[in-house]
PDB file of N, CA, C and O in Angstrom:
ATOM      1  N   UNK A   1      -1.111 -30.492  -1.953  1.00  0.00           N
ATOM      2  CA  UNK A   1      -0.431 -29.654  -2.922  1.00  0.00           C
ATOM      3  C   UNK A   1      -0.697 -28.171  -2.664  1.00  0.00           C
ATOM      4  O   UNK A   1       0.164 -27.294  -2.733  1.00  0.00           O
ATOM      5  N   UNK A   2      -2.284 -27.947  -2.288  1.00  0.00           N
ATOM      6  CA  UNK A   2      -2.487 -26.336  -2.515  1.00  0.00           C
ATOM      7  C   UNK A   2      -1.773 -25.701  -0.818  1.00  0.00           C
ATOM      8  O   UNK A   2      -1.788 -24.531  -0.435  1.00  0.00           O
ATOM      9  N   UNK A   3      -1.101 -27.123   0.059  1.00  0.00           N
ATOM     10  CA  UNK A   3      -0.761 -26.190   0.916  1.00  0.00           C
ATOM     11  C   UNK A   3       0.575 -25.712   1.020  1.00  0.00           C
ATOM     12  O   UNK A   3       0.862 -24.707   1.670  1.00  0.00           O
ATOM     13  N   UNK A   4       1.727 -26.679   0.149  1.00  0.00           N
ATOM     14  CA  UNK A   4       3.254 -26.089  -0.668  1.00  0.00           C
ATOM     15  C   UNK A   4       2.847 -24.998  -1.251  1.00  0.00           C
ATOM     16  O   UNK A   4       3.808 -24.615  -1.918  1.00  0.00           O
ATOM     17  N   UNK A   5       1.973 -24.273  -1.386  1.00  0.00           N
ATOM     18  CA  UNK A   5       1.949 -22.884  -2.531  1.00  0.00           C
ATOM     19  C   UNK A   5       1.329 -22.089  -1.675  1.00  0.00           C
ATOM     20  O   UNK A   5       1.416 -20.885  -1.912  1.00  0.00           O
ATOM     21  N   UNK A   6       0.542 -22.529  -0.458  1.00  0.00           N
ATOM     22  CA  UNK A   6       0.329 -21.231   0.721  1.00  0.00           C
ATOM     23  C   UNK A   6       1.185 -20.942   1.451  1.00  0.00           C
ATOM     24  O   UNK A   6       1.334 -19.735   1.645  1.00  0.00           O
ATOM     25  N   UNK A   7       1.825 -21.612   1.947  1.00  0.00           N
ATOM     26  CA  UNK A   7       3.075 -21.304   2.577  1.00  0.00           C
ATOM     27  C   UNK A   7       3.904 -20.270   2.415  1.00  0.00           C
ATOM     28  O   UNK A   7       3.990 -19.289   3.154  1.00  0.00           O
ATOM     29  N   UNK A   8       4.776 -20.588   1.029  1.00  0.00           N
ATOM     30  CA  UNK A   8       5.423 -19.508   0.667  1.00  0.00           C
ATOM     31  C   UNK A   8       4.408 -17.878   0.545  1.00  0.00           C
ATOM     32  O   UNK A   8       4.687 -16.725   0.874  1.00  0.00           O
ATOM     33  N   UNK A   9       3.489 -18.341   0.076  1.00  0.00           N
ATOM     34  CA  UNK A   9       2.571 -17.223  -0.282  1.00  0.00           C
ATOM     35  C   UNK A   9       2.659 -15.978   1.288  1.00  0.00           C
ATOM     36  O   UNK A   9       2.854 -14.766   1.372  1.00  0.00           O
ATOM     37  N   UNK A  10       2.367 -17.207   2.433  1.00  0.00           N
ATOM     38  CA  UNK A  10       2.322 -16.947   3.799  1.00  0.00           C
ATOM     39  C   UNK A  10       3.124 -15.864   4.129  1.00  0.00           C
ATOM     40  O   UNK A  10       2.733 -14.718   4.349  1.00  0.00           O
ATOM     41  N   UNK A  11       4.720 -16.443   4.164  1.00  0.00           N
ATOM     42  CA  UNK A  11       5.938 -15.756   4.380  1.00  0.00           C
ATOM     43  C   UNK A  11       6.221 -14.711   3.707  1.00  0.00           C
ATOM     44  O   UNK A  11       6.670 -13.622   4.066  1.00  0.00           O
ATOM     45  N   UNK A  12       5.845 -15.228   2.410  1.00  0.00           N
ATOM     46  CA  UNK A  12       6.092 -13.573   1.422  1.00  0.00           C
ATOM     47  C   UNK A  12       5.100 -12.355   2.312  1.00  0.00           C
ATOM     48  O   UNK A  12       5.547 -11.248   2.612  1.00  0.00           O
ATOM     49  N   UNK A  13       3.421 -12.914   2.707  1.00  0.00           N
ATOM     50  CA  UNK A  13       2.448 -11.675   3.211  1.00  0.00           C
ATOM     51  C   UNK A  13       3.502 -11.364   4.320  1.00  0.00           C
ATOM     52  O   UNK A  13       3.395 -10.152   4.507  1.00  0.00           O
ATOM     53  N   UNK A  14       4.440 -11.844   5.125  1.00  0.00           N
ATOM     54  CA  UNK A  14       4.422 -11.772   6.705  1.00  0.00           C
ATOM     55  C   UNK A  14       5.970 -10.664   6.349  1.00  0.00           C
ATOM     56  O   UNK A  14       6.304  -9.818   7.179  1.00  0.00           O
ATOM     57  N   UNK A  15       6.710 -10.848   5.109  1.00  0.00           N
ATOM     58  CA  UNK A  15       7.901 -10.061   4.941  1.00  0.00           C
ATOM     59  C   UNK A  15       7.047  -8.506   4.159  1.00  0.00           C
ATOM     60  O   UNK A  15       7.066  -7.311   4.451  1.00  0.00           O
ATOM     61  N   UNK A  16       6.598  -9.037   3.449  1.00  0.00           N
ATOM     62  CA  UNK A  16       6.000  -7.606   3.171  1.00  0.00           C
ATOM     63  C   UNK A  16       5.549  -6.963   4.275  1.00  0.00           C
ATOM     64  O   UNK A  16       6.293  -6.156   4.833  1.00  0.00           O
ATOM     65  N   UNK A  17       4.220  -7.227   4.779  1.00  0.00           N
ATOM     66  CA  UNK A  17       3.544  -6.669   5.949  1.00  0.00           C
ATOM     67  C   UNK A  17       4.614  -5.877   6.974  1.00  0.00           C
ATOM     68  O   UNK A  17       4.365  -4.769   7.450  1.00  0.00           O
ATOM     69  N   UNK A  18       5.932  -6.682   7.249  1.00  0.00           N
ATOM     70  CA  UNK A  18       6.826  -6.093   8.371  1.00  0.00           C
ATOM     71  C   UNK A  18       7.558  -5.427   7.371  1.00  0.00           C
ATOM     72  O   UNK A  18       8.410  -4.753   7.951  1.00  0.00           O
ATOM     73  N   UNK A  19       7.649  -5.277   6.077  1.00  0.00           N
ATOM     74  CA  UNK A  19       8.285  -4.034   5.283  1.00  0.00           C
ATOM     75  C   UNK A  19       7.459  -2.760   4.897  1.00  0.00           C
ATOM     76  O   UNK A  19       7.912  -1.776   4.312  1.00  0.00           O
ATOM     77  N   UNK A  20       6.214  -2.937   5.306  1.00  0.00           N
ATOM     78  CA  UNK A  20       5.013  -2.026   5.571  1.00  0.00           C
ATOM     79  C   UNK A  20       5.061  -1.451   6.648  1.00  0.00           C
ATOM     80  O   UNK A  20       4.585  -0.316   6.656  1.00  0.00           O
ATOM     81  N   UNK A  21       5.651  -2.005   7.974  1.00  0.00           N
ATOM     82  CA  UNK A  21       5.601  -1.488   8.852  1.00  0.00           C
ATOM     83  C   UNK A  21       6.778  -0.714   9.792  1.00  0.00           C
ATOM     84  O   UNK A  21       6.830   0.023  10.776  1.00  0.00           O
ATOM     85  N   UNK A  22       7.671  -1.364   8.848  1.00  0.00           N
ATOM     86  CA  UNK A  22       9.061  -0.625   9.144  1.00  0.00           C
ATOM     87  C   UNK A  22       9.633   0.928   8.249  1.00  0.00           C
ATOM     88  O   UNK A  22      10.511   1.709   8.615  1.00  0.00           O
ATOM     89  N   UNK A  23       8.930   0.975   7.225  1.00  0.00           N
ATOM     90  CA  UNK A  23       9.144   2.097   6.257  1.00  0.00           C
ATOM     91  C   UNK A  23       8.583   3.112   6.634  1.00  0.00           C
ATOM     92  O   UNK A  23       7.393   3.258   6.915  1.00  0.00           O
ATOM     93  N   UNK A  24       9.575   3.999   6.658  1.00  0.00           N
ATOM     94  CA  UNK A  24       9.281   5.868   7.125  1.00  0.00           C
ATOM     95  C   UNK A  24       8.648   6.873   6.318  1.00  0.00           C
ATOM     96  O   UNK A  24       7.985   7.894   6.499  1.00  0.00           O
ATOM     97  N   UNK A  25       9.129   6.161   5.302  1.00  0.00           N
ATOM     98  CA  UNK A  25       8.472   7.022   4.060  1.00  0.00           C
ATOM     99  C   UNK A  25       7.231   6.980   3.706  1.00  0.00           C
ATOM    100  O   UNK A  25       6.891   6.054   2.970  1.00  0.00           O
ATOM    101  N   UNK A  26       6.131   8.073   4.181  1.00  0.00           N
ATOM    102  CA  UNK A  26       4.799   7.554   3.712  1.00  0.00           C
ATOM    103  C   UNK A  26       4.440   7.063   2.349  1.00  0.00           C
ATOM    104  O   UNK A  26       3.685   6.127   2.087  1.00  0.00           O
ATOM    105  N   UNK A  27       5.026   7.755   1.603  1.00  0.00           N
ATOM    106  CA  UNK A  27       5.089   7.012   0.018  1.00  0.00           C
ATOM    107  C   UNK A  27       5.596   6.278  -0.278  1.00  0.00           C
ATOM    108  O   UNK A  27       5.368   5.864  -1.415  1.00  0.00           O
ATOM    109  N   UNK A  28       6.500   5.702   0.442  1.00  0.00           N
ATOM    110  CA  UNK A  28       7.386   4.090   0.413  1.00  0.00           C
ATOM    111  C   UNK A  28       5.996   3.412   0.742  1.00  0.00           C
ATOM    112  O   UNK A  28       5.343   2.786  -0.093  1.00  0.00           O
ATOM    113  N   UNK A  29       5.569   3.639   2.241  1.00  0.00           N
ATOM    114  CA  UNK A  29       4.411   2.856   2.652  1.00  0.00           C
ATOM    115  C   UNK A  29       3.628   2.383   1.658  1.00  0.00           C
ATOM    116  O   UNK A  29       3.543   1.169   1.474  1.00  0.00           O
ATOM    117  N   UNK A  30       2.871   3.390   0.792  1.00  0.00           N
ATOM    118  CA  UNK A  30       1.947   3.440  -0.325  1.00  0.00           C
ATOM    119  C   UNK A  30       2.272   2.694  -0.887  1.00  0.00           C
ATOM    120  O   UNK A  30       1.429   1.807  -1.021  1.00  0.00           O
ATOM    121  N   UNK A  31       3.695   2.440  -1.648  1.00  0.00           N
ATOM    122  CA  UNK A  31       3.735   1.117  -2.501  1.00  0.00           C
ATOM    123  C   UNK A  31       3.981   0.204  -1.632  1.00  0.00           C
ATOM    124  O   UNK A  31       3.693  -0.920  -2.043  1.00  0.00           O
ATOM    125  N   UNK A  32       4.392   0.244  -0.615  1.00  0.00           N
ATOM    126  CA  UNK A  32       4.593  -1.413   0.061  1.00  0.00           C
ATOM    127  C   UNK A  32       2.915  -1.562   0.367  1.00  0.00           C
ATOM    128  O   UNK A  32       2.706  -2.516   1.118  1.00  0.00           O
ATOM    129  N   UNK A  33       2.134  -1.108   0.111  1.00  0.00           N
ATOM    130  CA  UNK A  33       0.536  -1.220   1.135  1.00  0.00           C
ATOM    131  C   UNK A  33       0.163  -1.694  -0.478  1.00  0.00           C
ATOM    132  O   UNK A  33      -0.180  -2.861  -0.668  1.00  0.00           O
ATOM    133  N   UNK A  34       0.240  -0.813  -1.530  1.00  0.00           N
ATOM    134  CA  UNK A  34       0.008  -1.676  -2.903  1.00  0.00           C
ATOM    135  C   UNK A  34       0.115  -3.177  -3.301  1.00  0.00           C
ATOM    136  O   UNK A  34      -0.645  -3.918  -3.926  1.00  0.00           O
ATOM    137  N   UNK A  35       1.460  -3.381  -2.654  1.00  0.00           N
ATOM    138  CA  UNK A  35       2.256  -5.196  -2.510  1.00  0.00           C
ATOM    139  C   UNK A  35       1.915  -5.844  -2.231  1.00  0.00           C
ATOM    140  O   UNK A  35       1.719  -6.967  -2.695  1.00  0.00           O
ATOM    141  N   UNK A  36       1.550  -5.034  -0.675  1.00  0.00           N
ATOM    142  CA  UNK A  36       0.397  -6.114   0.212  1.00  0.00           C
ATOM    143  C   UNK A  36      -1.040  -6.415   0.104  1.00  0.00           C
ATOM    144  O   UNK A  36      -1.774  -7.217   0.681  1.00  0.00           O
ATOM    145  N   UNK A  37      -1.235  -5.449  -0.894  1.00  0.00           N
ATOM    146  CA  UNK A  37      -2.750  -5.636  -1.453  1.00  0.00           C
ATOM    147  C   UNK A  37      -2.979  -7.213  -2.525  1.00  0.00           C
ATOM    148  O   UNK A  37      -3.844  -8.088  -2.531  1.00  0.00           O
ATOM    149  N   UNK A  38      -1.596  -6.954  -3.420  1.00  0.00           N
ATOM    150  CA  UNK A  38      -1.284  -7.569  -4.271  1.00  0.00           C
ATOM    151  C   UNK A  38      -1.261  -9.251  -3.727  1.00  0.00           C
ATOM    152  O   UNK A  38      -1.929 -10.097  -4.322  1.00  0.00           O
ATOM    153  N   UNK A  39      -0.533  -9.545  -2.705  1.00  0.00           N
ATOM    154  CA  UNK A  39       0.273 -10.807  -1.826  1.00  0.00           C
ATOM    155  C   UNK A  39      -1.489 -11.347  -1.802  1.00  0.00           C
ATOM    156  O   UNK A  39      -2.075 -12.168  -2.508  1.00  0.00           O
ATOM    157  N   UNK A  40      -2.065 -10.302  -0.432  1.00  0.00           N
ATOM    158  CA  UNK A  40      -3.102 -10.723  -0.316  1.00  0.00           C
ATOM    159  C   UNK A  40      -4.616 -11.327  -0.870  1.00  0.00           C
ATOM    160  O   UNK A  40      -5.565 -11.938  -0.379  1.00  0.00           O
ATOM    161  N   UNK A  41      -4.112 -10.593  -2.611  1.00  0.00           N
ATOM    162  CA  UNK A  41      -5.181 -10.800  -3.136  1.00  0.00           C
ATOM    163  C   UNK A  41      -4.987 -12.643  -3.822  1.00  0.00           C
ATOM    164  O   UNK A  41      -5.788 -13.559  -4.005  1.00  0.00           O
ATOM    165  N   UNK A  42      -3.438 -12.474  -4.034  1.00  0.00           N
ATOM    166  CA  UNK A  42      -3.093 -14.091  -4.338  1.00  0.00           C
ATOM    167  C   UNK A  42      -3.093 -15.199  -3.315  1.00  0.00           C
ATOM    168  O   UNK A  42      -2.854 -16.406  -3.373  1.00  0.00           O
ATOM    169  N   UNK A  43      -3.463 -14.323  -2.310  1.00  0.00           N
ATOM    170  CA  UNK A  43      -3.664 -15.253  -0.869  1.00  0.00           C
ATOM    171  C   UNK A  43      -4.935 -15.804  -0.915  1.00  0.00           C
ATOM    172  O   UNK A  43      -5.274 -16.917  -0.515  1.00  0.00           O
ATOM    173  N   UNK A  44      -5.906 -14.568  -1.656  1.00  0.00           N
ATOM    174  CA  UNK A  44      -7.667 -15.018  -1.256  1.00  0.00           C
ATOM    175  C   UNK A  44      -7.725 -16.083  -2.581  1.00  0.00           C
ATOM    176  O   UNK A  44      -8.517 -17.025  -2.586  1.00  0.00           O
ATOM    177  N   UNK A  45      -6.936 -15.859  -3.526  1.00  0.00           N
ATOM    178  CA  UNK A  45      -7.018 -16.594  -4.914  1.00  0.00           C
ATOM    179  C   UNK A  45      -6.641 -18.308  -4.383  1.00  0.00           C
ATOM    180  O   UNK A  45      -7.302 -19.271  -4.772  1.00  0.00           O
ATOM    181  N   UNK A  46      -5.532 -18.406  -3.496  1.00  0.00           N
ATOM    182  CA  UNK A  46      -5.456 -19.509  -3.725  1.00  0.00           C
ATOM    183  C   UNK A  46      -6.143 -20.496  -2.574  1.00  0.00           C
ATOM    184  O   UNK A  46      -6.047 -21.694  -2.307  1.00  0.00           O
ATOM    185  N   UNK A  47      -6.760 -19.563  -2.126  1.00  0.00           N
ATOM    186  CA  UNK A  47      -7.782 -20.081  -0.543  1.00  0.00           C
ATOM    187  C   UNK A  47      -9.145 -20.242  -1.381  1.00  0.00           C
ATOM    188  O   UNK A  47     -10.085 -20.678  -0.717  1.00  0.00           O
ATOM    189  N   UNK A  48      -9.357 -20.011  -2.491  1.00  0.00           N
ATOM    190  CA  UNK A  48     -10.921 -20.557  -3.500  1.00  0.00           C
ATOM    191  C   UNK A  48     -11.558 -19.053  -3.018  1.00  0.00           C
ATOM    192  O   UNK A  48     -12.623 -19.426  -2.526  1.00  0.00           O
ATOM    193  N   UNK A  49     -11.540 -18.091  -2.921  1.00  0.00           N
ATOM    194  CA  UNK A  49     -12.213 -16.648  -2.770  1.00  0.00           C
ATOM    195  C   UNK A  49     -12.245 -15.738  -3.378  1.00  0.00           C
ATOM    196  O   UNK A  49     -12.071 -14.645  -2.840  1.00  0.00           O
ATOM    197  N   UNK A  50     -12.537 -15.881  -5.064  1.00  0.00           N
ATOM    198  CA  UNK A  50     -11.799 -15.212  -5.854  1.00  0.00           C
ATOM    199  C   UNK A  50     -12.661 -13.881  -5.893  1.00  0.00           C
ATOM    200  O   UNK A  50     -12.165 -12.850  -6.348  1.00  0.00           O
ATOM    201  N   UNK A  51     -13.989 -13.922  -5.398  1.00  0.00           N
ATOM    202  CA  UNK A  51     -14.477 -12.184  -4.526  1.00  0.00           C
ATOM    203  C   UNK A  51     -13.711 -11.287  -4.466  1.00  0.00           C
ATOM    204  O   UNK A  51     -13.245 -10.280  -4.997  1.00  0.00           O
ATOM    205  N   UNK A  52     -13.715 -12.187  -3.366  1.00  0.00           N
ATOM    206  CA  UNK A  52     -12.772 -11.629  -2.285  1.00  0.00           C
ATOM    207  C   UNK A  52     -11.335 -11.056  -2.818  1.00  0.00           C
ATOM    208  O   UNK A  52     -10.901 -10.017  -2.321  1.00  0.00           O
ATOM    209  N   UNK A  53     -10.794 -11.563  -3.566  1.00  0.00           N
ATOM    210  CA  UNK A  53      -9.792 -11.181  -4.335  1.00  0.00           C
ATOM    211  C   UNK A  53      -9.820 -10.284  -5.170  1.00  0.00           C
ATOM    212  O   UNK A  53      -9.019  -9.382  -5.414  1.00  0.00           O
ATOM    213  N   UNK A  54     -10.534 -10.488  -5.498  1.00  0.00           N
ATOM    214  CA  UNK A  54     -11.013  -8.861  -7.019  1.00  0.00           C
ATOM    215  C   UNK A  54     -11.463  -7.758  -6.088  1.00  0.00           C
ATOM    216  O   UNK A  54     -11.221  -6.606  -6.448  1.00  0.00           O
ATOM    217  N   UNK A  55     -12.129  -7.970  -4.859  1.00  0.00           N
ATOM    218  CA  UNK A  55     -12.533  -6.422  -3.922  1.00  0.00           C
ATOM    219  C   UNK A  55     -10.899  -6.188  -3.368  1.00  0.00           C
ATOM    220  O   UNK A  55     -10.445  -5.074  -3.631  1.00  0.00           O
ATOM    221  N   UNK A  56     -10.049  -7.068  -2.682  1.00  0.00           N
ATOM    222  CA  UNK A  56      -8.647  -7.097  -2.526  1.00  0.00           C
ATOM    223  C   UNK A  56      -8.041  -6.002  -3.468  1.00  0.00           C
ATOM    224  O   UNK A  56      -7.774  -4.817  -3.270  1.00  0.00           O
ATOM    225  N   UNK A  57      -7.924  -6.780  -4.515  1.00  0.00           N
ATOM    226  CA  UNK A  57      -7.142  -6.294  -5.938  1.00  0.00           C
ATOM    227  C   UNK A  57      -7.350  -4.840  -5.953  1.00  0.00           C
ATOM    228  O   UNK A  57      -6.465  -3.986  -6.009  1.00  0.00           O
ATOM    229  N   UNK A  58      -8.894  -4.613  -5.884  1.00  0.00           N
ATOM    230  CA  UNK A  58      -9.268  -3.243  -6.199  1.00  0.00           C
ATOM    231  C   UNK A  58      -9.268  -2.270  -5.508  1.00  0.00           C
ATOM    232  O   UNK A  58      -9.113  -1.140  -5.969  1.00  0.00           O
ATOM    233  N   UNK A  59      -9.483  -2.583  -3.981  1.00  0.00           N
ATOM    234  CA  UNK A  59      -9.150  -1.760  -3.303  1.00  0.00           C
ATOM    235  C   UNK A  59      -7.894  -1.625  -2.551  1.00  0.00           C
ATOM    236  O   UNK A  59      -7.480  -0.481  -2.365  1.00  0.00           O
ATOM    237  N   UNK A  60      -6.986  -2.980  -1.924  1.00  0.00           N
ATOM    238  CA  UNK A  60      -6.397  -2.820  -1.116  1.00  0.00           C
ATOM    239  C   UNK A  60      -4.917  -2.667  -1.830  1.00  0.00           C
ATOM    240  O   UNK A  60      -3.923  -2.324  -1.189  1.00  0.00           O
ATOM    241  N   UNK A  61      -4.900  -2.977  -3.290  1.00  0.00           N
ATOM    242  CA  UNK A  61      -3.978  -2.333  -4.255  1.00  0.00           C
ATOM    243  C   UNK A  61      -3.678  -1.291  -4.945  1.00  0.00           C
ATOM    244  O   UNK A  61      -2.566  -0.764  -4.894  1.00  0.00           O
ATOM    245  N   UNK A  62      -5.031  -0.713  -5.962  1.00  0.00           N
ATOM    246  CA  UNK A  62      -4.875   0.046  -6.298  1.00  0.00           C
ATOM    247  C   UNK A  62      -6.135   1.763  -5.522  1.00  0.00           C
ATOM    248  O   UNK A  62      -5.914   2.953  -5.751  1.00  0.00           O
ATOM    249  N   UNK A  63      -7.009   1.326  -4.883  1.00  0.00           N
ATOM    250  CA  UNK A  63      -7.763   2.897  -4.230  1.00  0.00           C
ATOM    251  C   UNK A  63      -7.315   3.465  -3.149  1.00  0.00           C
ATOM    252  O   UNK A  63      -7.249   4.677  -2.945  1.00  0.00           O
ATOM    253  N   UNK A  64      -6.929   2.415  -2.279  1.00  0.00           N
ATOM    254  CA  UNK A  64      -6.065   3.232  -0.746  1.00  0.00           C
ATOM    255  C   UNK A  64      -4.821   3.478  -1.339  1.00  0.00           C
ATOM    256  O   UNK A  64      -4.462   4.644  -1.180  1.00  0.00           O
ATOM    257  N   UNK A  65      -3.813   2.571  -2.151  1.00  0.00           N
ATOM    258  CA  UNK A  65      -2.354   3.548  -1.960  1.00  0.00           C
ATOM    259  C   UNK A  65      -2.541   4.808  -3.113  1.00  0.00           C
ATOM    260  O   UNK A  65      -1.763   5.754  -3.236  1.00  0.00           O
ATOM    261  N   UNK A  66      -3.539   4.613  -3.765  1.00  0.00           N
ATOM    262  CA  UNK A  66      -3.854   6.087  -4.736  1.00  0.00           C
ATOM    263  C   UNK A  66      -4.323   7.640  -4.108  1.00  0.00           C
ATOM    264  O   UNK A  66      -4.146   8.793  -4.501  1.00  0.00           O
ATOM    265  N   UNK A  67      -4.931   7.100  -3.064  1.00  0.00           N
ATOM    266  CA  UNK A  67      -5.699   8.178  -2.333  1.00  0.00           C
ATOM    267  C   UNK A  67      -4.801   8.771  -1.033  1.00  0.00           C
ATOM    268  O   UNK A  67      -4.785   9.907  -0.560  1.00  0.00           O
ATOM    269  N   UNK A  68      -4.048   7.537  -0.634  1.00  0.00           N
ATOM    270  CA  UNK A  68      -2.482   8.269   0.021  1.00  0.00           C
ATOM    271  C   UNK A  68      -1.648   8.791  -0.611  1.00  0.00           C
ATOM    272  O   UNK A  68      -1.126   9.787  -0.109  1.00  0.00           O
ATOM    273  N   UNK A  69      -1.330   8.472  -1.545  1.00  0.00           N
ATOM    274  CA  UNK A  69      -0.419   9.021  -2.323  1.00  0.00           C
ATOM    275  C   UNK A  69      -0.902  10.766  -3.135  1.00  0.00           C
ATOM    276  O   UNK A  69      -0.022  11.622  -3.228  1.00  0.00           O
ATOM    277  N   UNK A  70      -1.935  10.976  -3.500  1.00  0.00           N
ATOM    278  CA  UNK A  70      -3.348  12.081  -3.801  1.00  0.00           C
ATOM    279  C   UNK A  70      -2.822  13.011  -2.047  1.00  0.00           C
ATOM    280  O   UNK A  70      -2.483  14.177  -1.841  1.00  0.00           O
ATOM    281  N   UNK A  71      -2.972  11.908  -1.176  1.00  0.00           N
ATOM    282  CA  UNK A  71      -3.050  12.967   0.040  1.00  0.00           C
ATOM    283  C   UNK A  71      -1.774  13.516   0.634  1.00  0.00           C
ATOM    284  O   UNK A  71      -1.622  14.491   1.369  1.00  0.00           O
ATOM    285  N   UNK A  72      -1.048  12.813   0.231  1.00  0.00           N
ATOM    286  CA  UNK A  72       0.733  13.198   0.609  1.00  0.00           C
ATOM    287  C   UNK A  72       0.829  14.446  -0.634  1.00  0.00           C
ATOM    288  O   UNK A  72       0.593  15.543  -0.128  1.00  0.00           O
ATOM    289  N   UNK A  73       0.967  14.484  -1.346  1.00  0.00           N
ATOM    290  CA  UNK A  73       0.637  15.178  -2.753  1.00  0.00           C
ATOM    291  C   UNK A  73       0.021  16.382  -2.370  1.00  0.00           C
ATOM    292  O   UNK A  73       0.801  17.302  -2.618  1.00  0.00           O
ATOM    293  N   UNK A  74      -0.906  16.744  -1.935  1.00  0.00           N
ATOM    294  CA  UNK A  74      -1.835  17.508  -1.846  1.00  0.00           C
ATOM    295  C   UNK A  74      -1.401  18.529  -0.049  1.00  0.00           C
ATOM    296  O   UNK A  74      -1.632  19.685   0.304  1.00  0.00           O
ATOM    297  N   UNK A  75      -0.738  17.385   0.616  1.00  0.00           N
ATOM    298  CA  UNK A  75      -0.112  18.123   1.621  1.00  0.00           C
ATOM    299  C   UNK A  75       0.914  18.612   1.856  1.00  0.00           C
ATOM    300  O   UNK A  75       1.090  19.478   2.713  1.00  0.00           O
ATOM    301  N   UNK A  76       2.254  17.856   0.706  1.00  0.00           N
ATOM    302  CA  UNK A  76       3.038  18.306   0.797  1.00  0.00           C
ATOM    303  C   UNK A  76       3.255  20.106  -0.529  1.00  0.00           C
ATOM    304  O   UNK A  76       3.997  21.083  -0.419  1.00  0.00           O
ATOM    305  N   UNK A  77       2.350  19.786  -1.446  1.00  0.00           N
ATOM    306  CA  UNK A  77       2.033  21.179  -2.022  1.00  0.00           C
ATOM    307  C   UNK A  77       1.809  22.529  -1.231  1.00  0.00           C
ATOM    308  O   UNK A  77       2.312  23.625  -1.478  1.00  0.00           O
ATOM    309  N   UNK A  78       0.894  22.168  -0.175  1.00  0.00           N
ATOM    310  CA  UNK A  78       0.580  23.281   0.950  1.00  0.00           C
ATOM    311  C   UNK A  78       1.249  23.650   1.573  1.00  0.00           C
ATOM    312  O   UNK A  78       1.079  24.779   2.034  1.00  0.00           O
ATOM    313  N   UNK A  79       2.594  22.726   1.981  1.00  0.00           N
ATOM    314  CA  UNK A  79       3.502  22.837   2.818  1.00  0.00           C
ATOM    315  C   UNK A  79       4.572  24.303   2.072  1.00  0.00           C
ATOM    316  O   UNK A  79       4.909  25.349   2.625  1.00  0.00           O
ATOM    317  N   UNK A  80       4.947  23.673   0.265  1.00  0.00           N
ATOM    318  CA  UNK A  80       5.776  24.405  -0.205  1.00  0.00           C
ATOM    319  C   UNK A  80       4.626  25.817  -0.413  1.00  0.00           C
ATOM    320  O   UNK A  80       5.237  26.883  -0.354  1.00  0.00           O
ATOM    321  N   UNK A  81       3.576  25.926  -0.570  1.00  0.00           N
ATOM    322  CA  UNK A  81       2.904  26.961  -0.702  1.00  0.00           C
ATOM    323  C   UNK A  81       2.548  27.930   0.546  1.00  0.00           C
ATOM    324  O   UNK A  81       2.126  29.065   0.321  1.00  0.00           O
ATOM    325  N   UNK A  82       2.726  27.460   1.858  1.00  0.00           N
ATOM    326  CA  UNK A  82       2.833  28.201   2.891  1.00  0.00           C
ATOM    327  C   UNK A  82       4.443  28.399   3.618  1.00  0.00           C
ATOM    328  O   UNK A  82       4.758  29.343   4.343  1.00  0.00           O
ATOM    329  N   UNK A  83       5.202  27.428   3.275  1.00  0.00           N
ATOM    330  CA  UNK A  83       6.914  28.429   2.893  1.00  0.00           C
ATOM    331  C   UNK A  83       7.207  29.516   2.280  1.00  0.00           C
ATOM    332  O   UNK A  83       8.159  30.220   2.615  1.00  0.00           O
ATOM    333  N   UNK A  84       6.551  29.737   1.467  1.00  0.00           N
ATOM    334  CA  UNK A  84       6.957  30.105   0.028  1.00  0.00           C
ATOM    335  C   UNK A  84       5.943  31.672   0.505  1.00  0.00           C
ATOM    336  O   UNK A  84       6.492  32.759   0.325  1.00  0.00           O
ATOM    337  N   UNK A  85       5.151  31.650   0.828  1.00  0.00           N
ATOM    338  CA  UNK A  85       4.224  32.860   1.317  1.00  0.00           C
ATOM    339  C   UNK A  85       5.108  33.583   2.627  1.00  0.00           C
ATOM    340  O   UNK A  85       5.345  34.779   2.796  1.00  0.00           O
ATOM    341  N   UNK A  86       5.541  32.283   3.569  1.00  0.00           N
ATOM    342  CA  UNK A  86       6.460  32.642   4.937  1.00  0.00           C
ATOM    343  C   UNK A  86       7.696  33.151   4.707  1.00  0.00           C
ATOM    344  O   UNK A  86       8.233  33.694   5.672  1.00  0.00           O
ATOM    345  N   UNK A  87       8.385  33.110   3.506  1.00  0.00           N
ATOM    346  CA  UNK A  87       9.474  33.882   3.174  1.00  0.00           C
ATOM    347  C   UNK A  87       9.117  34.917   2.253  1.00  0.00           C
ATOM    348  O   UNK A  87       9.938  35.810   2.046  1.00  0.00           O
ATOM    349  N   UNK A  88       8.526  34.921   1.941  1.00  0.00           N
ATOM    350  CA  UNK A  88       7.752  36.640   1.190  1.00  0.00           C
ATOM    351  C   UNK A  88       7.465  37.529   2.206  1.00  0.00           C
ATOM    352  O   UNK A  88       7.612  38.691   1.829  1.00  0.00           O
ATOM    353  N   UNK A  89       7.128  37.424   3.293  1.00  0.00           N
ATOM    354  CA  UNK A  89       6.560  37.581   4.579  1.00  0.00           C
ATOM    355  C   UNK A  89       8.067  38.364   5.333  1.00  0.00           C
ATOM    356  O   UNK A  89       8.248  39.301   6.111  1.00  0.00           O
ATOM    357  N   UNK A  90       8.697  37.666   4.812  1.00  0.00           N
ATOM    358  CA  UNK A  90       9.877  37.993   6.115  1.00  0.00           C
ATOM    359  C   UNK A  90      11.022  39.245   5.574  1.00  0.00           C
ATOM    360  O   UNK A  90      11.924  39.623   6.323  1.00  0.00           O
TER     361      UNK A  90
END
């Protein structure tokens, strides 16, 4: 029985993962890397690792796509703040 419910689980990680890896958008990424945190953590859940799942949950869902998303944020501010100085400039 618990291996009809890995399966799908499987395919869902393997479509996300290649929708993680096909997306241009670093902040698209961020939430697809959230998803895959998510997939994976129901992956460790139904493999008996429920650790493993709550460090999953916590980090590979919600602290890395927060801290990319913080860093896209934080770079793309600099970007409009050193335009914005470069046409004062000119």
């Amino acid at each position: 029985m618990n291996e009809l419910v890995i399966l799908p689980v499987l395919l869902l990680l393997a479509a996300v993962a290649t929708m993680a890896a096909l997306a241009r958008d670093p902040a698209r990424q961020a939430v697809v890397l959230a998803v895959l945190g998510m997939v994976l953590a129901l992956l460790f859940t139904l493999l008996q690792a429920p650790d493993v799942a709550l460090s999953q949950l916590a980090v590979g869902t919600a602290v890395t796509p927060l801290l990319i998303l913080l860093t896209l944020r934080a770079v793309r501010r600099d970007r409009r703040r050193k335009q914005a100085e470069d046409r004062r400039k000119s």
